[in-house]
N, C-alpha and C positions, 0 to 999 in steps of 0.2 A: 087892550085887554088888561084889565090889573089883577095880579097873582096875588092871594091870601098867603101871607109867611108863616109856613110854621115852624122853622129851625133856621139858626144861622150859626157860622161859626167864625172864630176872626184868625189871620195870618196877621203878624207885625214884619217889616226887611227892617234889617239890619244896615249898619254901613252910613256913614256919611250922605252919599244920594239915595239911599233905599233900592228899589228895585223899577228899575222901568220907570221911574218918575214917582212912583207909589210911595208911601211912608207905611201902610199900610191897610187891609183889605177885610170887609166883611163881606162874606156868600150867604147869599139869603136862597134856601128852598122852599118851595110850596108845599104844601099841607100832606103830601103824596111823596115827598122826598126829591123832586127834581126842583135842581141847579135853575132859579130866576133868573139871579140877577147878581154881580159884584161893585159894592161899592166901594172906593178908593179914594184914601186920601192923599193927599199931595201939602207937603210943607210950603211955607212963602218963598217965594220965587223958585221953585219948583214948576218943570210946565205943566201947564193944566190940559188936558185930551176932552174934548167933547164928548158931553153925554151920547150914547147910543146904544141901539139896540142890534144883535146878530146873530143869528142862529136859535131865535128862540133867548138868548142870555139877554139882560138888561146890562149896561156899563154906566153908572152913576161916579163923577169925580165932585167930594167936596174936599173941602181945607182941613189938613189936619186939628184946626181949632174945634170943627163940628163932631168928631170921633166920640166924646162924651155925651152930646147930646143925641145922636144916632142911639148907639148903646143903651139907654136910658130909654127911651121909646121903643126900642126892642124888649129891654128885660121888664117893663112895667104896663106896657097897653096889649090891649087885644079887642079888637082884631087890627093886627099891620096889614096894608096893604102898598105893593108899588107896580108902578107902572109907565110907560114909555106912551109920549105923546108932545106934539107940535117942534120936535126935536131935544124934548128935555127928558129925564126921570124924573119920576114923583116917590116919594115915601110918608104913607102918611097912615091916618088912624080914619076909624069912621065918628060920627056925631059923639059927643059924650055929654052926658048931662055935668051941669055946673053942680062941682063941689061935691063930686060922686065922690072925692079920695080913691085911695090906694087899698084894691082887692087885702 
């Protein structure tokens, strides 16, 4: 099933390792205010945890190099949508016309 986002918020860790393997974490809610999904990144050579879903949450890990472009997809498209399937997360947008620009 893919959750429509309507709010996220981001945590950074601190520290040398970060937290948990984590550098740091966006939570994405749906349109109704309930907790999807978090996505987490992880520095180079940092371990990477398998995408999975639990409890209803999604757990999406990319690289902290993707942090920017996550962020940027979040604060400029609509509608976001993600989702869990064949053992991965998805984050993504729906169809856009070419060379709509920026609302």
């Amino acid at each position: 099933m893919a959750y429509t986002i309507g709010s996220y918020s981001v945590l950074f860790y601190g520290s040398p390792s970060g937290y948990q393997t984590n550098r740091a974490q966006i939570q994405l809610k749906d349109t109704a205010g309930k907790v999807r999904a978090w996505i987490r990144f992880n520095d180079p050579g940092q371990f990477f945890e398998n995408d999975y879903e639990s409890s209803g949450i999604i757990r999406m890990y990319l690289p902290s190099t993707m942090f920017e472009n996550v962020i940027d997809v979040l604060r400029n498209e609509k509608p976001v949508y993600i989702y869990f399937t064949a053992g991965r997360a998805f984050l993504g947008t729906s169809a856009e016309p070419i060379g709509e620009g920026e609302a």
